[in-house]
N, C-alpha and C positions, 0 to 999 in steps of 0.2 A: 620859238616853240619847236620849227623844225630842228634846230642843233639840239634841242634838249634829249628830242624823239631818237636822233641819230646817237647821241650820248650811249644812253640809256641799250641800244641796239647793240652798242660796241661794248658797252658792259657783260648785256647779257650773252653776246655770243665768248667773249673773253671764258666767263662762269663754263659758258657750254664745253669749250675746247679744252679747260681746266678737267672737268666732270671726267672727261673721254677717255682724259691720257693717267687717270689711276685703274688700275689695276686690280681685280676680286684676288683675295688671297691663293685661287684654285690658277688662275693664269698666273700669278707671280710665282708659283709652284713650277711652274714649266719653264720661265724664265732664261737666260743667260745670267752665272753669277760671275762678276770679273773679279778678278782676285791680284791683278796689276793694275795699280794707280794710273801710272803713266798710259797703257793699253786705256784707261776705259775715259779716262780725258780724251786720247784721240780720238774717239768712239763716241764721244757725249752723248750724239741723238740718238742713240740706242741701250743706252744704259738704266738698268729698272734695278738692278742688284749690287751692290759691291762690296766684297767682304774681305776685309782686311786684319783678319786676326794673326796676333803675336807679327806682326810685320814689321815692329823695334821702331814704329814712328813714335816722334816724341813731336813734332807739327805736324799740323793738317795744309797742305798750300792752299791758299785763295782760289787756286782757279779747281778746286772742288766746286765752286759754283758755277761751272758750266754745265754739270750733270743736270741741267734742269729736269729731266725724267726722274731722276732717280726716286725709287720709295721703297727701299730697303736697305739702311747701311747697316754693317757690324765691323767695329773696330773696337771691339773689345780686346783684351792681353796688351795692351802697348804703352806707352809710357808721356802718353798726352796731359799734361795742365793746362790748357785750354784749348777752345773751339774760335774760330777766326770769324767775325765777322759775318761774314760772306755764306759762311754756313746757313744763317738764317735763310738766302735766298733760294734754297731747296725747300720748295711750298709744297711740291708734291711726295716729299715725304711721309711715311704711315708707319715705317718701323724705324726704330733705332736703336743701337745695342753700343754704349759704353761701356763694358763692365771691366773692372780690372787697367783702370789706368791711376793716374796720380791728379784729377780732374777736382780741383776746387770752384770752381764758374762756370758756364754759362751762358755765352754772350746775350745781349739785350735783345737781340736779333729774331732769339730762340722763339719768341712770341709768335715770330709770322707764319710760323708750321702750325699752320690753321687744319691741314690731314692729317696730321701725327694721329695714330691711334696707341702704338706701344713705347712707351722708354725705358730703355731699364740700363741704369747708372749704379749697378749694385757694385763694393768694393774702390770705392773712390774716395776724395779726400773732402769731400763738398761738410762745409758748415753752415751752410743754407741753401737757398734753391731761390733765384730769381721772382718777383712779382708774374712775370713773362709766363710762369707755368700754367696760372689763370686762365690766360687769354688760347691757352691749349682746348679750343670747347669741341672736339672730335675725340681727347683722350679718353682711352677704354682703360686702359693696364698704364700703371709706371709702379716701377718695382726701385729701390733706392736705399735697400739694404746693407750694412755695412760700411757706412761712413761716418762723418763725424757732426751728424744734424743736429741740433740743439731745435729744430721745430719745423715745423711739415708748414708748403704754401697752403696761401689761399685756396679753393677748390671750389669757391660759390657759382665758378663760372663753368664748370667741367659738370654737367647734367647728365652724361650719359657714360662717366667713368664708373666699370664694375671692379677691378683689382686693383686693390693698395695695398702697397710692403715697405713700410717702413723699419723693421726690423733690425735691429743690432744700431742703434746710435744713441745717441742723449736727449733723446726728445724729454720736453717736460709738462706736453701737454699736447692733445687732441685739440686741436680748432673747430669749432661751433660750428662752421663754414661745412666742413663735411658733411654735415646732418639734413646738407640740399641737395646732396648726390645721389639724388632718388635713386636711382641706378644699381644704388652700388652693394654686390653680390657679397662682396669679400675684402676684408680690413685685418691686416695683420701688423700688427707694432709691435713685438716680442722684444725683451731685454731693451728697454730704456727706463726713463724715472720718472714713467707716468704717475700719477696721483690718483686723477679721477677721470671716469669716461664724458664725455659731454650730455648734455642734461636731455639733449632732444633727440637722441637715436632711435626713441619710435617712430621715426619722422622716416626712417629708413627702412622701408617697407620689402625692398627687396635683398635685407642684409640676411646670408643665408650663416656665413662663418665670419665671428667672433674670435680674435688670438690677443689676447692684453698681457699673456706670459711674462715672469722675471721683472717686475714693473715695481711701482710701489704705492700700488692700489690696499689704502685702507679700509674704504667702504662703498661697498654697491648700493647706490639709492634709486629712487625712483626709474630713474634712465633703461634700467635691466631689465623691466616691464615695458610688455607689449611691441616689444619688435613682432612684426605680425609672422615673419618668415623664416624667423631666426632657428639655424638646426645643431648647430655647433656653437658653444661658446667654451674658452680656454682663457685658465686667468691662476693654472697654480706660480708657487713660488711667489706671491705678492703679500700684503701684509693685512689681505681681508677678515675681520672679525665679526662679519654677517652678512648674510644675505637674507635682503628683502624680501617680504609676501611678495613684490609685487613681480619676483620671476615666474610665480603662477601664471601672469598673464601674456608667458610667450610661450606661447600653448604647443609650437611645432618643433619648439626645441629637442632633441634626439640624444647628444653628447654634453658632457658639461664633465670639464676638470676643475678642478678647487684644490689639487693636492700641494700639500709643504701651504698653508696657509694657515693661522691659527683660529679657526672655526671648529668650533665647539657644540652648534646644533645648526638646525635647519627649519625653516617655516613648515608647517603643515601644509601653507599651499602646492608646496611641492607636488599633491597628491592629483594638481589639475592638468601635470603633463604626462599627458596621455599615450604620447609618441617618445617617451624617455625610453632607452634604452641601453645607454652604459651613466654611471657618473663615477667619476673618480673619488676619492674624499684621503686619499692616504696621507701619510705625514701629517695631517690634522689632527686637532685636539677634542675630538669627538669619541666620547668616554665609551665602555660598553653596554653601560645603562642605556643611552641612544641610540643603538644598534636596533633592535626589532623597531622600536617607535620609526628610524626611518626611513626602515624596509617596508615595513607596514604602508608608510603615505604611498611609497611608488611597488609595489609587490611584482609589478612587469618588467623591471629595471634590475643591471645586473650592476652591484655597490662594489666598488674597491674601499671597505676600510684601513683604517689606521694597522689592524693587527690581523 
């Protein structure tokens, strides 16, 4: 019993001294950022910043894991397809910035940056994204735009992520998983070959903006009702040919585009968002006989028609 006591002690002090050595973004702000590999290795115990952009690496060397301080890298511009191992051992990591390299993986590693709170891997080669992203349960923001994703991770484990940007890839579907990201503020998938949104986004209580852009969204059902928070939503250029009553019942909605879509009328519920204030409708098939009828539903709302 006494070893278990003393276990238990070394745990919790380990946790404490972990807690100590991160940083509020306002002291990382004041920081040293090292901007020589070599300089901030020989420097490890004081290393919180290191910023390596366009610096023509194509490897990262293994003893990058001596930074154990480190919690902010940027080596975006450089010409890296993979992260080494070893990377994973920077636990106290919170930001990181790959953008702009040739990066199709990942290492298995990536799991144990249990502080990550940002990633952003926009402009890469990646055609998936590791299990490992999961087990990310501090992430706030990962941005992953511009690659070659054919479909976004799991997320069931990331409860407290508010921005995703999956934007410019081949996704071909939203995962149901997301719809537990209570959290989460802002969701942007623009230009991929979505189909349909996931059936339980009312579940998403704090989704403020909505982007399904360039997509190949036939039909809004159910789903589109009742986000309670919902102020933005963006969905022209898709192949929608209606929209449900039940967008009446996202009462806070503000913005809505629907332009380049073949939508032809609109619910009269329409007339229960009270806080509308622009919608788009151009490039749509909405004749001028429906013109007053659905200015009339919103008369406080400023309409972009078709002509």
């Amino acid at each position: 019993m006494k070893r278990f006591f003393i276990l238990i002690s070394l745990i919790f002090i380990n946790v404490s001294i972990n807690a100590q050595q991160l940083l509020d973004d306002e002291k990382l702000k004041h920081s040293k950022t090292y901007i020589n590999l070599q300089e901030a290795i020989s420097d490890a115990d004081n290393v919180y910043k290191l910023e390596l952009v366009s610096y023509g690496l194509d490897t990262l060397p293994k003893e990058i894991s001596k930074l154990k301080k480190l919690q902010v890298i940027n080596l975006s511009c450089n010409m890296l397809e993979n992260l080494p191992e070893e990377f994973g051992e920077l636990t106290n990591l919170q930001k990181i910035y790959l953008d702009r390299n040739q990066l199709t993986s990942l290492p298995k590693s990536f799991g144990n940056l249990k502080n990550l709170k940002l990633l952003s891997i926009n402009y890469n080669k990646f055609e998936t994204l590791p299990y490992e992203i999961s087990k990310l349960t501090n992430l706030d923001t990962i941005s992953a735009r511009d690659n070659n994703l054919k479909s976004m991770p799991d997320f069931h484990n990331c409860k407290i992520i508010r921005y995703i940007d999956f934007s410019n890839n081949q996704i071909e579907s939203i995962p149901e998983s997301i719809c537990e990201c209570s959290k989460l503020n802002e969701l942007i998938v623009n230009n991929n070959i979505i189909n349909e949104l996931p059936q339980n986004l009312q579940k998403l209580e704090n989704l403020e903006k909505l982007y399904v852009d360039e997509n190949n969204i036939t039909m809004l059902g159910t789903e589109i009702g009742g986000i309670k928070n919902l102020k933005l939503f963006s969905a022209y250029n898709n192949r929608i040919i209606m929209i449900p009553p039940e967008i009446g019942l996202s009462k806070n909605l503000e913005e809505i585009t629907l332009k380049s879509n073949p939508i032809s009328d609109l619910p009269q519920e329409i007339n229960k968002l009270k806080h509308l204030r622009y919608m788009d409708l151009s490039n749509t098939l909405i004749k001028k006989d429906n013109v007053n009828k659905i200015q009339n539903y919103v008369p406080w709302a400023i309409i972009s028609f078709p002509f």
